[in-house]
N, CA and C atoms as an extended XYZ file, in Angstrom:
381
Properties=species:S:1:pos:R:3:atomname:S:1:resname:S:1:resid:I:1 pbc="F F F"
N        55.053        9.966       21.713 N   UNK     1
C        55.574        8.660       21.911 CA  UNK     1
C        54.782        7.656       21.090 C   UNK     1
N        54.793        6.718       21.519 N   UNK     2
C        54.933        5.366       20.737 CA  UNK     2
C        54.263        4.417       21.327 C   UNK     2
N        52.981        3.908       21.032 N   UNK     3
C        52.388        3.084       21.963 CA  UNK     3
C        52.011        1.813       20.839 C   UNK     3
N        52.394        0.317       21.591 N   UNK     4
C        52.324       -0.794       20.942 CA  UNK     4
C        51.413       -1.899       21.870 C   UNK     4
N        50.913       -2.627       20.969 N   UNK     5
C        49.797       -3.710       21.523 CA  UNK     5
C        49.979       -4.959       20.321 C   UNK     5
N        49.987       -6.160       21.185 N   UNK     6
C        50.161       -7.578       20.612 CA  UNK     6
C        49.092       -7.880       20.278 C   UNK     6
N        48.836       -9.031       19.818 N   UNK     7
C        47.947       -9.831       20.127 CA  UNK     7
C        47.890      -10.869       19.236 C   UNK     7
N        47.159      -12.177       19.446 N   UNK     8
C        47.579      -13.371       18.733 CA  UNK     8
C        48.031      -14.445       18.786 C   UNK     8
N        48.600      -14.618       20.021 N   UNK     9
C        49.197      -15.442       20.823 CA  UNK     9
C        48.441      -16.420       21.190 C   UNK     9
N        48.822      -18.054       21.390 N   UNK    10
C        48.367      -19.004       21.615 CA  UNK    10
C        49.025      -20.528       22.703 C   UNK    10
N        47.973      -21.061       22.334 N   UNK    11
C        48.964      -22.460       22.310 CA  UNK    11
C        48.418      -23.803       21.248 C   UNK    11
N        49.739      -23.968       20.396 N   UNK    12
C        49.534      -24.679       19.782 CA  UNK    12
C        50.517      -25.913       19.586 C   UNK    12
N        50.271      -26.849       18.613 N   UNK    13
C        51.071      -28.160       18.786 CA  UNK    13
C        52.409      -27.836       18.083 C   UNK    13
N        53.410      -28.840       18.048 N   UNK    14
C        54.797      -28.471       17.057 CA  UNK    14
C        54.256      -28.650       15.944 C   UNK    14
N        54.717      -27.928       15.445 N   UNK    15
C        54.507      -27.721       13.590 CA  UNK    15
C        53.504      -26.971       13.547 C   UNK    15
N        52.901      -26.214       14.427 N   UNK    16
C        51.327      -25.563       14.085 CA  UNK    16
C        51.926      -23.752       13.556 C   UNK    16
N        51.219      -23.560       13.243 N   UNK    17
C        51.246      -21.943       13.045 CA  UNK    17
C        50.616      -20.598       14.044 C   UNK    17
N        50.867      -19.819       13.804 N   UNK    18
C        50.149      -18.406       14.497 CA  UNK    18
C        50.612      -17.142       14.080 C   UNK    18
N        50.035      -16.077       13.887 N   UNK    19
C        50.159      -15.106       13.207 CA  UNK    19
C        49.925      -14.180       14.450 C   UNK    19
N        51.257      -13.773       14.534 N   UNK    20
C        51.173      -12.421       15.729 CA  UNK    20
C        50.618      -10.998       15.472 C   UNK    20
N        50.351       -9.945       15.631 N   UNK    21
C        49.796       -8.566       15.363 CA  UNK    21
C        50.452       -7.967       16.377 C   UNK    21
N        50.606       -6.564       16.030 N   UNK    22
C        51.068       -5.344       16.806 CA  UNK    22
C        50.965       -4.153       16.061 C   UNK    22
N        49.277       -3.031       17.119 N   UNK    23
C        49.161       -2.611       16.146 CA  UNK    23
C        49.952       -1.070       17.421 C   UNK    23
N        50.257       -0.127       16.247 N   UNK    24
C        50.849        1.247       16.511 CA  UNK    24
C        50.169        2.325       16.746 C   UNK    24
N        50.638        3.251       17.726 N   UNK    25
C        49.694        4.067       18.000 CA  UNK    25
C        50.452        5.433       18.384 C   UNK    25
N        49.923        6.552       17.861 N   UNK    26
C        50.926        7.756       18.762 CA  UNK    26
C        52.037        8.455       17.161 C   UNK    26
N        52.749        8.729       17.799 N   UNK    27
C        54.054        9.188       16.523 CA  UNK    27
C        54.620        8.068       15.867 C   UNK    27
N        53.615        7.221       15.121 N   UNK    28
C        54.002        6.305       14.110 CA  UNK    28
C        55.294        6.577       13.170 C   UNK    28
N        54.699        7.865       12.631 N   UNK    29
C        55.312        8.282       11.567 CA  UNK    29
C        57.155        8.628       11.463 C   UNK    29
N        57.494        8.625       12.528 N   UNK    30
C        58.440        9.146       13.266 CA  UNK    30
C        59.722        7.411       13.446 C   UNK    30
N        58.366        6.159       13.246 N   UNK    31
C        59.116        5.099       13.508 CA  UNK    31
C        60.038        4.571       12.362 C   UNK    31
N        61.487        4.414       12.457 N   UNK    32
C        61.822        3.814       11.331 CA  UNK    32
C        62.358        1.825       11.422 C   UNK    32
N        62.017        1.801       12.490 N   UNK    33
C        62.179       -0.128       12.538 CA  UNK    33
C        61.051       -0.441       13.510 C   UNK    33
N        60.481       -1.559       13.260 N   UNK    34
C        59.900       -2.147       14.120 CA  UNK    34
C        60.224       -3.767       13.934 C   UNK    34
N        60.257       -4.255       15.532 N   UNK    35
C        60.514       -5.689       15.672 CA  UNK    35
C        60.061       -6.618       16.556 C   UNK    35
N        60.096       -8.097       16.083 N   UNK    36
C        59.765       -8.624       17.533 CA  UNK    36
C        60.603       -9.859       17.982 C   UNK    36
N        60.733       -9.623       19.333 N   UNK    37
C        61.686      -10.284       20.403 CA  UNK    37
C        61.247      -11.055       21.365 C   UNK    37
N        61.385      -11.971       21.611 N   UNK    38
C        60.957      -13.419       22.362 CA  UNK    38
C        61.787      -13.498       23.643 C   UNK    38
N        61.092      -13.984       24.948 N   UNK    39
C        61.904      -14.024       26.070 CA  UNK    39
C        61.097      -14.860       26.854 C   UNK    39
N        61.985      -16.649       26.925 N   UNK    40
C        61.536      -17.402       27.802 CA  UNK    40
C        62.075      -17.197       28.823 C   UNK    40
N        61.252      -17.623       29.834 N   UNK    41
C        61.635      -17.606       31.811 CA  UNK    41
C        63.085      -18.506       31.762 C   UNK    41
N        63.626      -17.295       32.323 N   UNK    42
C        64.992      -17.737       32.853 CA  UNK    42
C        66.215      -17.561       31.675 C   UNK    42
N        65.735      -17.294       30.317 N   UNK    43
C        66.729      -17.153       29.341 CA  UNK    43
C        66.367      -15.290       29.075 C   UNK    43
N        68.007      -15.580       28.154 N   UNK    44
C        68.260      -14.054       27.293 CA  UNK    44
C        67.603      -13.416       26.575 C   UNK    44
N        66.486      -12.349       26.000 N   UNK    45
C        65.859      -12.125       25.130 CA  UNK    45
C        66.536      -12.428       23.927 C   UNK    45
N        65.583      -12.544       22.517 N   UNK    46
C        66.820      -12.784       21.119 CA  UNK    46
C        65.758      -12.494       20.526 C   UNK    46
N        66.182      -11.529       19.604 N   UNK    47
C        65.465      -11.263       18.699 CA  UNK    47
C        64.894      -11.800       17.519 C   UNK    47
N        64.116      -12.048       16.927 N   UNK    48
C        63.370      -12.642       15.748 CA  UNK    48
C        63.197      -12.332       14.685 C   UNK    48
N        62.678      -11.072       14.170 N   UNK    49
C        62.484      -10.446       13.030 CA  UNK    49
C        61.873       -9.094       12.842 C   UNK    49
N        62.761       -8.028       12.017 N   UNK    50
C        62.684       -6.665       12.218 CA  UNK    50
C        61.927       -6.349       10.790 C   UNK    50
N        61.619       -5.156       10.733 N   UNK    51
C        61.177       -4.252        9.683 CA  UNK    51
C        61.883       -3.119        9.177 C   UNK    51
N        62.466       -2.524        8.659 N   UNK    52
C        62.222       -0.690        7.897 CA  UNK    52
C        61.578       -0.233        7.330 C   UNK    52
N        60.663        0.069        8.218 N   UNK    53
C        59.290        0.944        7.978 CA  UNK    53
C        59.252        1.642        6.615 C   UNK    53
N        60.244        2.287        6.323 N   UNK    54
C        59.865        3.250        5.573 CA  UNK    54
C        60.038        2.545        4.214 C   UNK    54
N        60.917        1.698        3.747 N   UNK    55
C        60.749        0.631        2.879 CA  UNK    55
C        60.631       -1.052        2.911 C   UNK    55
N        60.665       -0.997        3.428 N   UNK    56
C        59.943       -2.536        4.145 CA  UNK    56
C        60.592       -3.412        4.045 C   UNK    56
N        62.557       -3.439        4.406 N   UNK    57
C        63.295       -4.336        3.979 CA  UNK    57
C        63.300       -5.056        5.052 C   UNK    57
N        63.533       -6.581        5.158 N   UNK    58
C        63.075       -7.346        6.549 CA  UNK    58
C        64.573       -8.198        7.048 C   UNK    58
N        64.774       -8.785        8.011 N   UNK    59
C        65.989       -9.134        8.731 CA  UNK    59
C        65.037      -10.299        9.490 C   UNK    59
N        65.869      -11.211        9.472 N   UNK    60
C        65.615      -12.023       10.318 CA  UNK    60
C        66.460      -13.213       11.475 C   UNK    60
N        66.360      -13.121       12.482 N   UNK    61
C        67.219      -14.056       12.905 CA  UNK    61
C        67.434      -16.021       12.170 C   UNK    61
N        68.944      -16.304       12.177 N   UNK    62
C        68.638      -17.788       11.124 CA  UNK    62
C        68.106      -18.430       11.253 C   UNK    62
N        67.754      -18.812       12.998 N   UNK    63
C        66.893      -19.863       13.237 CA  UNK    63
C        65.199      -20.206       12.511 C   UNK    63
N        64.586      -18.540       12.068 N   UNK    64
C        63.595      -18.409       11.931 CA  UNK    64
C        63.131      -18.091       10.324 C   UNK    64
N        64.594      -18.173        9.829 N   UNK    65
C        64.404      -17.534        8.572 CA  UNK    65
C        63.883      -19.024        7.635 C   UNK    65
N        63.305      -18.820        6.816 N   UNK    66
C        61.919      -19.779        5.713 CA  UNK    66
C        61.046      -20.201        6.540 C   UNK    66
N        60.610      -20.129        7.848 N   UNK    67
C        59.510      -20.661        8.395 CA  UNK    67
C        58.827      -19.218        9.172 C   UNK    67
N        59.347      -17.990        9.137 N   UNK    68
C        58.643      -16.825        9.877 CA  UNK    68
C        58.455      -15.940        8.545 C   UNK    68
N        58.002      -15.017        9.001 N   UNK    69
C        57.542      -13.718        8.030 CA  UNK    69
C        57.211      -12.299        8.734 C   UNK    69
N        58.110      -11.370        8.579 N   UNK    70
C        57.602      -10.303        9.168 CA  UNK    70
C        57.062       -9.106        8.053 C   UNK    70
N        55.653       -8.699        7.947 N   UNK    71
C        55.243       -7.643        7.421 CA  UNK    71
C        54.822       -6.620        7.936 C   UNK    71
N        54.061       -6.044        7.541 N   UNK    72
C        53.659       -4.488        7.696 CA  UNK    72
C        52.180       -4.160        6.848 C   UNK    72
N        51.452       -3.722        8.031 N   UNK    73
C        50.268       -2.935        6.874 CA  UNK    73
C        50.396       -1.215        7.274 C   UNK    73
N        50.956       -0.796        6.244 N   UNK    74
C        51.208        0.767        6.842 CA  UNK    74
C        50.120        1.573        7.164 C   UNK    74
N        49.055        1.284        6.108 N   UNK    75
C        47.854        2.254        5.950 CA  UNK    75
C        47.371        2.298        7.917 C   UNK    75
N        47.628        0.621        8.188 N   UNK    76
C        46.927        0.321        9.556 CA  UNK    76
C        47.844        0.670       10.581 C   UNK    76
N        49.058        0.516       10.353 N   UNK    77
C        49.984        0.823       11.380 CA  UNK    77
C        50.363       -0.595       12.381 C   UNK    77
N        50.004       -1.683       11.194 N   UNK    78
C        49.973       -2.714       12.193 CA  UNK    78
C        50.850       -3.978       11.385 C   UNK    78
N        51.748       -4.441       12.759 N   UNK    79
C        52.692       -5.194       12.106 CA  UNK    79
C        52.299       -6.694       12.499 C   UNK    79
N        53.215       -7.768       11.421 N   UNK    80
C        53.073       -9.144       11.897 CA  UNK    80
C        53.851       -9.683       11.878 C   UNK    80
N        53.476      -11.048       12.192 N   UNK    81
C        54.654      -12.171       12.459 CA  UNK    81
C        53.705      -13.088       11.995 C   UNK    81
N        53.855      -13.903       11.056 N   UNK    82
C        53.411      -15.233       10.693 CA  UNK    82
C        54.416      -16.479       10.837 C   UNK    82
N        54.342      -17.024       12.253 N   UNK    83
C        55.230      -18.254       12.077 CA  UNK    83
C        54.688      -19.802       11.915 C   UNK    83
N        55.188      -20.117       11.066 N   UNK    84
C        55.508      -21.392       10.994 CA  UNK    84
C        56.147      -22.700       10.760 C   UNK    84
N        55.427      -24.198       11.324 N   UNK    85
C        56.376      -24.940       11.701 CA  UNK    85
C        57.106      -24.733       13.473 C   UNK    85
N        56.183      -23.963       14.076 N   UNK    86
C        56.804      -24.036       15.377 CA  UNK    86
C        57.139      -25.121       16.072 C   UNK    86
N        58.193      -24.969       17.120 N   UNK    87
C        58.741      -25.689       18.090 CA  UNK    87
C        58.533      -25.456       19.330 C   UNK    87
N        58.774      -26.755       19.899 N   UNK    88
C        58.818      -26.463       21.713 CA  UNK    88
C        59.414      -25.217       22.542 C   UNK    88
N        60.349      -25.322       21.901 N   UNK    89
C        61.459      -24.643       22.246 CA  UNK    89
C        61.445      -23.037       21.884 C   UNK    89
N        60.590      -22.677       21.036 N   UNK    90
C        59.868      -21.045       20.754 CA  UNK    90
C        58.627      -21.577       21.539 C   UNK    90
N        58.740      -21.725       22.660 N   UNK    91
C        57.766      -20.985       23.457 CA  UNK    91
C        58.186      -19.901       24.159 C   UNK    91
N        57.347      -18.755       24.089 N   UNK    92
C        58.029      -17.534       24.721 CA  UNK    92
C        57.118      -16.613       24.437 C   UNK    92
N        57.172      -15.655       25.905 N   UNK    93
C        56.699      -14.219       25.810 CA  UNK    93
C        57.612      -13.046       24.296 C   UNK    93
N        56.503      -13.379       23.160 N   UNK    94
C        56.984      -12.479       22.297 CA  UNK    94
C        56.358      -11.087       22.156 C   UNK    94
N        57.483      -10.161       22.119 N   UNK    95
C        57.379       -8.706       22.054 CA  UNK    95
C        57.188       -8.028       20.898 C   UNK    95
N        56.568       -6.923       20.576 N   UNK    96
C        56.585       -6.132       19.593 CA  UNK    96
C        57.432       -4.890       19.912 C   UNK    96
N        58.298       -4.049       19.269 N   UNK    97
C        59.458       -3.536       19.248 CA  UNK    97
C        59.277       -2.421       18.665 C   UNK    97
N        59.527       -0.986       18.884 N   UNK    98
C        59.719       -0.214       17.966 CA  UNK    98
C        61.099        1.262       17.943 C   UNK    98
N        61.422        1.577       17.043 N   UNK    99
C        62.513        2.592       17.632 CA  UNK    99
C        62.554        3.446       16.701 C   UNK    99
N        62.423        4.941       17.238 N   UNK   100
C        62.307        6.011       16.073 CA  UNK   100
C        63.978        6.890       15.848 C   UNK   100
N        65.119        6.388       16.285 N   UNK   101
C        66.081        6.569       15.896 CA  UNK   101
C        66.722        5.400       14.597 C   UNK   101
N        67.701        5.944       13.527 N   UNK   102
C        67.948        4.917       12.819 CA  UNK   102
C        69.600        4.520       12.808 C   UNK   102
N        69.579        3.575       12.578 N   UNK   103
C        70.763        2.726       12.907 CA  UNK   103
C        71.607        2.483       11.557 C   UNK   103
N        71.252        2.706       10.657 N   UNK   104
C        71.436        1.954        9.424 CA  UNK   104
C        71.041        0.568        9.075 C   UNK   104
N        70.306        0.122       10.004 N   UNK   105
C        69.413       -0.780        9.791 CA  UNK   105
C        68.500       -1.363       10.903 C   UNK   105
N        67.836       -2.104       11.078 N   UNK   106
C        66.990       -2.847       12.067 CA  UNK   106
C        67.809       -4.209       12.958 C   UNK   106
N        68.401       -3.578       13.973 N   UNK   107
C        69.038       -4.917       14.543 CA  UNK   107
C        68.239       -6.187       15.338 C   UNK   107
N        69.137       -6.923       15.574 N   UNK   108
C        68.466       -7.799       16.451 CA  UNK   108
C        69.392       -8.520       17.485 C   UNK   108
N        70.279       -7.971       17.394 N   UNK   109
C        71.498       -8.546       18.356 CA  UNK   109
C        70.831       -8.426       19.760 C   UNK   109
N        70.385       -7.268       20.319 N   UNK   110
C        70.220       -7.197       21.855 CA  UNK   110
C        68.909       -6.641       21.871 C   UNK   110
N        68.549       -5.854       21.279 N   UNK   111
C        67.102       -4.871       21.489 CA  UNK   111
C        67.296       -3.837       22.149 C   UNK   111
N        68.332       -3.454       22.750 N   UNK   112
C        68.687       -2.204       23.649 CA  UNK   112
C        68.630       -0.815       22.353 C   UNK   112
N        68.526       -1.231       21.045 N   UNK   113
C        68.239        0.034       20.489 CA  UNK   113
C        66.912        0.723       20.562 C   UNK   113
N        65.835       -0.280       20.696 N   UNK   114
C        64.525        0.061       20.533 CA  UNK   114
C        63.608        0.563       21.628 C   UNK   114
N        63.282        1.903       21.572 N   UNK   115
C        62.314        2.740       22.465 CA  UNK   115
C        61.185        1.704       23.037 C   UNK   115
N        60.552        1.755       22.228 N   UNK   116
C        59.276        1.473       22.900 CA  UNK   116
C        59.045       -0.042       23.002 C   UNK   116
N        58.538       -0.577       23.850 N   UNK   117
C        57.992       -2.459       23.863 CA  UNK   117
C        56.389       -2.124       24.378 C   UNK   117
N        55.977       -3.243       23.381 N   UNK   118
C        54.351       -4.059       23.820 CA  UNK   118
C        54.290       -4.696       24.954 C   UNK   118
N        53.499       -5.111       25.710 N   UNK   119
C        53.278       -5.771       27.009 CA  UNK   119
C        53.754       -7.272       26.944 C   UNK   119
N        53.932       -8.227       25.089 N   UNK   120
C        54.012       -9.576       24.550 CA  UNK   120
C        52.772      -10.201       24.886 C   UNK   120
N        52.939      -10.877       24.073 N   UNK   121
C        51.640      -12.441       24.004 CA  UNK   121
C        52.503      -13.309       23.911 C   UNK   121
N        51.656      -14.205       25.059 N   UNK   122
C        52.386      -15.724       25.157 CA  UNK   122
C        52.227      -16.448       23.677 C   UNK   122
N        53.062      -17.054       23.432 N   UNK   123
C        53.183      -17.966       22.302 CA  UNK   123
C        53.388      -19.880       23.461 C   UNK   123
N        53.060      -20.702       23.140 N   UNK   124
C        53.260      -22.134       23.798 CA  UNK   124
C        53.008      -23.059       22.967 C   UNK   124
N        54.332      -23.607       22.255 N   UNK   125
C        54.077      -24.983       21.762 CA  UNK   125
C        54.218      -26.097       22.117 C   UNK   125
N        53.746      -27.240       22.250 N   UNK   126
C        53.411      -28.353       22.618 CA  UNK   126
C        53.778      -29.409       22.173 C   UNK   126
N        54.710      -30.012       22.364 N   UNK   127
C        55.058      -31.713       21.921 CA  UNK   127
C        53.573      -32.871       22.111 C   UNK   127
């Protein structure tokens, strides 16, 4: 299996930045997407921004796309999220994601494709 850990998480002002981590552990090799998914109290999870591991093509939800970044350090097994320009409104328990079946690509519609989840790190931005 597949074991994932966050970390990175903060609280910062609107417009500030933070760079999430999630590093991999177990049958890495086996993973072909990894992603991460945000879920404030009382709302729907929605996904944010995926990977394909094996060539590193990236997806992102629109809201997040020119102000996020999702990479990969393979050697480490450890993925990121660099966002910035945050908002109030991305405050949320964000998840790290992974799934060793392939889809033809890395979704983000629901997350019900992806095996394994991280415990999340709070993210909190601040007006």
């Amino acid at each position: 299996q597949v074991q994932l850990a966050e970390s990175g998480g903060g609280s910062v002002q609107a417009g500030g930045s933070l760079r999430l981590s999630c590093v991999a552990s177990g049958y890495t090799y086996s993973t072909y997407c990894m992603a991460w998914f945000r879920q404030a109290p009382g709302k729907e999870r929605e996904g944010v921004a995926a990977i394909w591991r094996p060539g590193g093509s990236t997806y992102y939800a629109g809201s997040v796309k020119g102000r996020f970044t999702i990479s990969q350090d393979t050697t480490k097994s450890t993925l990121y999220l660099q966002m910035s320009s945050l908002k109030p409104e991305e405050s949320a328990l964000y998840y790290c994601a992974a799934t060793t079946d392939w889809f033809g690509r890395c979704p983000l519609e629901t997350g019900d494709e992806y095996t394994y989840w991280g415990q999340g790190t709070q993210v909190t931005v601040s007006s």
